[in-house]
C-alpha positions in Angstrom: 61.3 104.9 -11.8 58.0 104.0 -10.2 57.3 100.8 -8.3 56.7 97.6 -10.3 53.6 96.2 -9.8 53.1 93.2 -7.6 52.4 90.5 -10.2 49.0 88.4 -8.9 49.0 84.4 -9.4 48.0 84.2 -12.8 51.3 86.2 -13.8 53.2 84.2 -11.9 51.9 81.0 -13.7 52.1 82.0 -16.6 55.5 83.1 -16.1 56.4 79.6 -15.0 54.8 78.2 -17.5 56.8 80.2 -19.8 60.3 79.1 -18.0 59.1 75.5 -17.5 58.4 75.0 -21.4 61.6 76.8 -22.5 63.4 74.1 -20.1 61.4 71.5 -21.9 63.8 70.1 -24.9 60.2 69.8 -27.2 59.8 72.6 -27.3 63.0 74.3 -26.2 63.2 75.7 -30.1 59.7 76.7 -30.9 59.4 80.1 -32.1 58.2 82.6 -29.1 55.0 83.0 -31.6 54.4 79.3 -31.9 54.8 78.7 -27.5 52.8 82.1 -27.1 50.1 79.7 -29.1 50.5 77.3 -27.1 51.0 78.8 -23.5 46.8 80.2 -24.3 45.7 76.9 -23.3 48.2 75.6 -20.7 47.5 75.1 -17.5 50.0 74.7 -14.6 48.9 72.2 -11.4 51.4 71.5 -7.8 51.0 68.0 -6.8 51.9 66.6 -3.7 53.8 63.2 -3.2 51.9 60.2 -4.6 48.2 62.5 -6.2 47.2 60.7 -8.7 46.8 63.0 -12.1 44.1 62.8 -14.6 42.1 61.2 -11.6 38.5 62.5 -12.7 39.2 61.9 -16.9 42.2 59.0 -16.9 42.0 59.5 -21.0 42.2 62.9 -21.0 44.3 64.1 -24.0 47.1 66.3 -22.5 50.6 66.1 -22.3 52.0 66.8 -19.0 55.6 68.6 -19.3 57.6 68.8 -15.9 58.6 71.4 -14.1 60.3 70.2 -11.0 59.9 66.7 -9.3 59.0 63.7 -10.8 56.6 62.0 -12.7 55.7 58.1 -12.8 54.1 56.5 -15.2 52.3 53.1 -14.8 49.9 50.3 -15.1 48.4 48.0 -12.4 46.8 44.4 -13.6 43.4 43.2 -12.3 44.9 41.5 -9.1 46.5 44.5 -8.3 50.0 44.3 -9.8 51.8 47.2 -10.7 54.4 48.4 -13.3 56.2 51.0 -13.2 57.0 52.3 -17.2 58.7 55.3 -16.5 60.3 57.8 -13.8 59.9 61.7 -15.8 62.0 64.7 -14.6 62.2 67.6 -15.1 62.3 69.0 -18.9 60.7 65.6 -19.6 57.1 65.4 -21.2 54.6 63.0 -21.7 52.6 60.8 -23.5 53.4 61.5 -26.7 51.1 58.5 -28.0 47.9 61.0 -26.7 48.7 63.4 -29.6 47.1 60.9 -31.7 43.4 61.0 -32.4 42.7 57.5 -31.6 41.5 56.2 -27.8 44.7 56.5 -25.5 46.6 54.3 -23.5 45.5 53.4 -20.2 47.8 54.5 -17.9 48.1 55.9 -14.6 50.2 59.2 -13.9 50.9 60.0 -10.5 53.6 62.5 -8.9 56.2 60.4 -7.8 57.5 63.3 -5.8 56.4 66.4 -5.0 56.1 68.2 -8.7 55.2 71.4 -10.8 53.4 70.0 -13.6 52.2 72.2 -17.2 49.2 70.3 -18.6 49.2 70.8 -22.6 45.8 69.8 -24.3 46.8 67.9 -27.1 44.0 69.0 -29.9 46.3 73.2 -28.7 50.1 71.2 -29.3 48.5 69.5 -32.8 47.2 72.7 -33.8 50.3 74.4 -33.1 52.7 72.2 -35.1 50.3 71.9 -37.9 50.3 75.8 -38.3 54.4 74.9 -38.5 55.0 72.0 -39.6 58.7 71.9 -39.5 57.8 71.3 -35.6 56.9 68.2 -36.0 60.6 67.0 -37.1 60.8 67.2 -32.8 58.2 65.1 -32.0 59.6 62.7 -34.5 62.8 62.5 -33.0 61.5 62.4 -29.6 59.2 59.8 -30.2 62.3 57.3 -32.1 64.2 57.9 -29.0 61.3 56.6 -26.9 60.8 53.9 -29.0 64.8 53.0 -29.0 65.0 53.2 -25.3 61.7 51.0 -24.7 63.2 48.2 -27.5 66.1 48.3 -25.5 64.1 48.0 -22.0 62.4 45.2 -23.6 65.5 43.4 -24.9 67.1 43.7 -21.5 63.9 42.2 -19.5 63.5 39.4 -21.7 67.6 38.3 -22.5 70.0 40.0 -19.7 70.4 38.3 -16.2 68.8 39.6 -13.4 72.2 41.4 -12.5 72.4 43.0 -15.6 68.5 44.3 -15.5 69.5 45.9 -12.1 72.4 47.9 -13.0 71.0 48.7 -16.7 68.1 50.3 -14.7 69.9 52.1 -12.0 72.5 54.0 -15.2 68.9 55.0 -16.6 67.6 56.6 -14.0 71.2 58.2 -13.3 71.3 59.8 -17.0 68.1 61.7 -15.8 68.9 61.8 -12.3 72.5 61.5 -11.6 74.2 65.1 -9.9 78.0 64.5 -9.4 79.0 64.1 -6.2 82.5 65.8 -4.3 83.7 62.4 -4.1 83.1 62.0 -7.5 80.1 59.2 -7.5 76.2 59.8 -8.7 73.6 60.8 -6.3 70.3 60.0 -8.1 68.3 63.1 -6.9 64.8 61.1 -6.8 62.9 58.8 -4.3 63.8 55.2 -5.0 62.7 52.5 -2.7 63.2 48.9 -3.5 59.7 48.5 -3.8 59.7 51.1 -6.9 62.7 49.0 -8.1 60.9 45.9 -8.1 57.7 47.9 -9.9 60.2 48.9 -12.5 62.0 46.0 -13.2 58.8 43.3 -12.4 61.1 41.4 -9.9 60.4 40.8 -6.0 61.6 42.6 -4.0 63.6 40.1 -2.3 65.1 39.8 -5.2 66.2 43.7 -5.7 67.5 43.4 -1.8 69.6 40.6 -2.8 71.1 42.6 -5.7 71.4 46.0 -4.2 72.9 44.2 -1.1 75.3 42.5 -4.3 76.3 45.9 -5.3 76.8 47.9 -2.2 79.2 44.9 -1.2 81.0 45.4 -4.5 81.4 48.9 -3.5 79.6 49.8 -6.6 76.9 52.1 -4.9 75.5 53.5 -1.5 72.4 53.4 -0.3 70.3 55.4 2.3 66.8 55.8 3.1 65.2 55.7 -0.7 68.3 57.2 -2.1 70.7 55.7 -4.2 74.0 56.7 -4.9 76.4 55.2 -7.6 80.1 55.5 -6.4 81.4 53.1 -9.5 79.9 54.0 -12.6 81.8 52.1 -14.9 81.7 49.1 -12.6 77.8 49.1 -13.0 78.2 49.8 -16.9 80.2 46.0 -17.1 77.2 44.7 -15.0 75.1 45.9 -17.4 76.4 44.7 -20.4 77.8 41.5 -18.9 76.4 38.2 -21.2 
């Protein structure tokens, strides 16, 4: 059998383009066909911790499906205040709002952690699941979920007590986060300082130190240098949900 060949970098990318998208639950079904379509115009990109992305176009129409690391999404006011919307993982992918036509939302993207990131213009992924349109029943359902979870996020920043807003943050991030531990707790597998907590959840962070403080003496979790694990999972879930 003779040698394989020594693939150069643009095999390589678009080899991990291919495994990245297949990992991405949007597109996780498409037809091989339909994500060859697709893969003509991606475009993979490495970040290093805290690069912004989109620096040079901020309105750029693309999603941005992850690979590995972690993605923030956020908004900073005109004094400088900042809020954190969202934490992405991997096989997460975002903003759907940019596959409409109209001007997009101005937020900022930056890698939250070191990352692998597939950039996806959005006039490609429109063409794509036009030619098929039964595609689009993903994006649809995708899209409701968002919506369902941001309701909910909105709900429990206006109505729950600062307790609750706490731990109905820290079971978020561990649905996307959480790896079992041998002791049987939740290590979230992402950089979380209180300061990102506080971003998230538009609280000081005096008041986060408080309530993680709250917690840790509860034995509910355990903290180390921005890490967070959850040792009491259905502790936090009564927090949560507590009137």
């Amino acid at each position: 059998m003779p040698p394989l060949p020594i693939p150069d970098e643009a095999t390589d990318s678009r080899a991990l383009i291919a495994r990245g998208l297949r990992l991405i639950e949007l597109f996780s079904s498409w037809p091989d066909q339909r994500l060859d379509e697709l893969m003509r115009s991606a475009r993979l990109e490495r970040y290093t911790r805290r690069t912004q992305l989109l620096s040079q176009d901020p309105l750029r129409r693309e999603l941005m499906a992850v690979v590995s690391g972690c993605l923030e999404i956020s908004s900073s006011s005109r004094h400088g205040r900042k809020y954190v919307n969202a934490l992405l993982g991997p096989g997460q992918v975002a903003p759907l709002v940019r596959l409409l036509e109209d001007v997009p939302l101005p937020y900022d993207y930056h890698a939250h952690e070191d990352s692998v990131i597939v950039h996806l213009p959005c006039d490609a992924v429109v063409a794509v699941l036009d030619a098929e349109p039964v595609l689009w029943r993903g994006v649809a359902r995708l899209g409701l979920r968002r919506q369902r979870q941001s309701i909910a996020l909105l709900q429990n920043q206006m109505l729950a007590p600062v307790p609750g807003r706490v731990a109905a943050t820290l079971l978020s991030l561990a649905e996307l986060y959480g790896a079992q531990q041998d002791e049987g707790g939740l290590d979230l597998r992402v950089r979380l300082s209180q300061n990102d907590l506080a971003s998230m959840l538009t609280l000081s962070r005096q008041t986060i130190n408080k309530e993680l403080g709250r917690l840790v003496a509860q034995g509910v979790i355990e903290l180390s240098y921005k890490r967070i694990a959850i040792l009491d999972a259905q502790a936090l879930r009564r927090i949560a949900t507590a009137p």
